[in-house]
N, C-alpha and C positions, 0 to 999 in steps of 0.2 A: 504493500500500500504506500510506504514512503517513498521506494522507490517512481511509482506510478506519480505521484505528487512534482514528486522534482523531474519526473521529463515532462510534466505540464507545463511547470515554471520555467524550465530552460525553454519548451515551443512557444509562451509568452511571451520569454525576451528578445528569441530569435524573431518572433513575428512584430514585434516594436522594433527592435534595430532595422527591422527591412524598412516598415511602415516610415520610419524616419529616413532611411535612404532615399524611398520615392519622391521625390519633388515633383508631383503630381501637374502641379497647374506652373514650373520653372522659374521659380520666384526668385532661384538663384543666377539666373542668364544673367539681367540687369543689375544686379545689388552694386559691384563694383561703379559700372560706370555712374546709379545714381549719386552713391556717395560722391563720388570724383564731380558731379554737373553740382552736387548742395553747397559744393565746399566753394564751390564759384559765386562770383556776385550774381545777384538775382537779375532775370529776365523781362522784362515787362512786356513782351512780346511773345515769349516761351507759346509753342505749340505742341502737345505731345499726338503722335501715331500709335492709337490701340489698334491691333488687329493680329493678322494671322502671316503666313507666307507672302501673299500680296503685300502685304505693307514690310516685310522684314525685307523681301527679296527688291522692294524699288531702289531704284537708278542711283546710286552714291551722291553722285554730280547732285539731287533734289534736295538730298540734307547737306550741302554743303553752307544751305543757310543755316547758321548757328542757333536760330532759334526756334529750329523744327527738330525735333528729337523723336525718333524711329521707336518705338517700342513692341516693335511684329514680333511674333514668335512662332515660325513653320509649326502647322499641322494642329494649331490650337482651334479650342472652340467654345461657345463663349461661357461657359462657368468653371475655365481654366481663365479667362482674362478676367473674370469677373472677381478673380480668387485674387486677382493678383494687381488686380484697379489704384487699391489705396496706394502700395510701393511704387508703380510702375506711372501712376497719372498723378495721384492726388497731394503724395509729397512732394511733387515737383514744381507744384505751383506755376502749372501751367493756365495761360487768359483760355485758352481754345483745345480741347482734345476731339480727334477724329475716330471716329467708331467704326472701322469696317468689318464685319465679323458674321458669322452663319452661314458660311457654306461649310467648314468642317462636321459642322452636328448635322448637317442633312446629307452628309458622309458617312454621320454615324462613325465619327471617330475616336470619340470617347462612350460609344453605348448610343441606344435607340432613345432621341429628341424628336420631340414634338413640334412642329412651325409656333406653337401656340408658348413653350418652353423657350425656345429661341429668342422670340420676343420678349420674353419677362426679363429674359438674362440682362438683353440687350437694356428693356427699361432702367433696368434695377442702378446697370454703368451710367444711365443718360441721368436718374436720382440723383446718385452718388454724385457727380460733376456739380449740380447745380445747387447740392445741399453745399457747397464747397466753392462755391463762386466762380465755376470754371462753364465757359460754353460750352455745350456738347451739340456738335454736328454727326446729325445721323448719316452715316452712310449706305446708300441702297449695295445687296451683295451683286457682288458684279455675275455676269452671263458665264454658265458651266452648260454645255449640251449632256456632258455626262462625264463621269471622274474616271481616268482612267485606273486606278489605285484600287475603286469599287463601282465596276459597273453598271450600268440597270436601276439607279435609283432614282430616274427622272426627277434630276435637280433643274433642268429646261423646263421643267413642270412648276414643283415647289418652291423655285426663286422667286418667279413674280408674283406669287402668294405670299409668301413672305416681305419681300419687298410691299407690298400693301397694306400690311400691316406694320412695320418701319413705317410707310411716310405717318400713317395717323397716328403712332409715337410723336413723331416731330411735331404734326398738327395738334394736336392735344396739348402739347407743352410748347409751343413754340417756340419752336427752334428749327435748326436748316436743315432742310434733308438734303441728300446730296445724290441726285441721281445717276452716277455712273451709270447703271444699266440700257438704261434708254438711249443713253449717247454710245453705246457698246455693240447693242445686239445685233445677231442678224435675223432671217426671217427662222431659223430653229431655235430661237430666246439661245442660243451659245454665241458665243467669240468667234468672227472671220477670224478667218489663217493669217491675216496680219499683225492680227492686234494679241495670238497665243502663240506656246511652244507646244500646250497640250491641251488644249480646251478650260482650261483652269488656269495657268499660270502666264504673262504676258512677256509680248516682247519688248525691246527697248520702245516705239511706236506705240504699243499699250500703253506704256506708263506715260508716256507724252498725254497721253487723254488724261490720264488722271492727275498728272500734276499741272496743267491747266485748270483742271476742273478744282481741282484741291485747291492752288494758288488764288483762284478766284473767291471761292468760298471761306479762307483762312481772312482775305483782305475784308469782307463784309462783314463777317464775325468781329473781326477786331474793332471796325468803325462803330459799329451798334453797340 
């Protein structure tokens, strides 16, 4: 019986030391560089990028304005950024943060999400910004005809449902939504062969739309 007891207690602490190795939502990507931007004189301009692969993998040359800060993280979804909001936006005392995020959970990358879950995620970051003095610009999720990672899950379907439900987030609270989509698609709700390398992820020419579209939307947000 003692015996039994204590290989409990050791699978207890093996399964907390794991538990505590998983950095589930990657809270530790950024830590170093946020310390490193706090310990700088303050921004008055500061814009932070929440989102996923799209926003980590955009064009260098776009942040080379010092007071847009990148905060993507490949393959996330949103109550991995949601986890990770307060470090990653809200210490940083950013005027304006950008929200691109929900095509991974209708990937199903972290588990089976709901359009209806997606949205609340999304709410909860746009809350958070405003209880904190920070604009939040909704971003529409941009055109997937289909993932090629997984299949068959008619995201050319569930975007623009979702994206529908994002703008009346934005309408509801007013605030900007930001329509990539409709400046994107083609006639299959996906990405021409110009603007992707794989129906999800863009070319240099992609991001040219978006950081037009962003630069525009960053300049409004700040005058308001």
């Amino acid at each position: 019986m003692f015996k039994i007891k204590i290989l409990v207690l050791l699978s207890f602490f093996s399964f907390l030391k794991k538990s505590n190795a998983q950095d589930w939502a990657n809270l530790d990507k950024y830590k170093a560089s946020n310390e490193k931007l706090l310990a700088q004189p303050a921004d008055e301009n500061r814009v932070v990028f929440m989102g996923n692969s799209i926003t980590e993998g955009w064009t260098s040359s776009f942040f080379e304005n010092p007071s847009y800060i990148n905060r993507g993280i490949g393959g996330q979804t949103t109550p991995q950024m949601l986890l990770r909001f307060r470090q990653d936006v809200i210490a940083l005392q950013p005027k304006v943060v950008l929200i691109l995020a929900g095509t991974n959970d209708i990937a199903g990358n972290t588990g089976p999400m709901t359009l209806e879950e997606i949205r609340d995620n999304i709410l909860s970051m746009v809350e958070l910004a405003e209880a904190n003095g920070i604009c939040p610009i909704v971003c529409s999720v941009l055109p997937a005809y289909d993932y090629p990672w997984r299949p068959g899950l008619a995201p050319n379907i569930k975007i623009p449902k979702l994206n529908t439900m994002l703008k009346n987030i934005a309408d509801q609270k007013g605030v900007q939504y930001l329509d990539y989509f409709n400046a994107m698609a083609d006639d299959r709700n996906g990405l021409p062969s110009a603007l992707t390398t794989d129906e999800v992820h863009l070319t240099k020419e992609g991001y040219e739309v978006l950081s037009k579209m962003a630069n525009e939307a960053i300049g409004k947000a700040l005058k308001e």
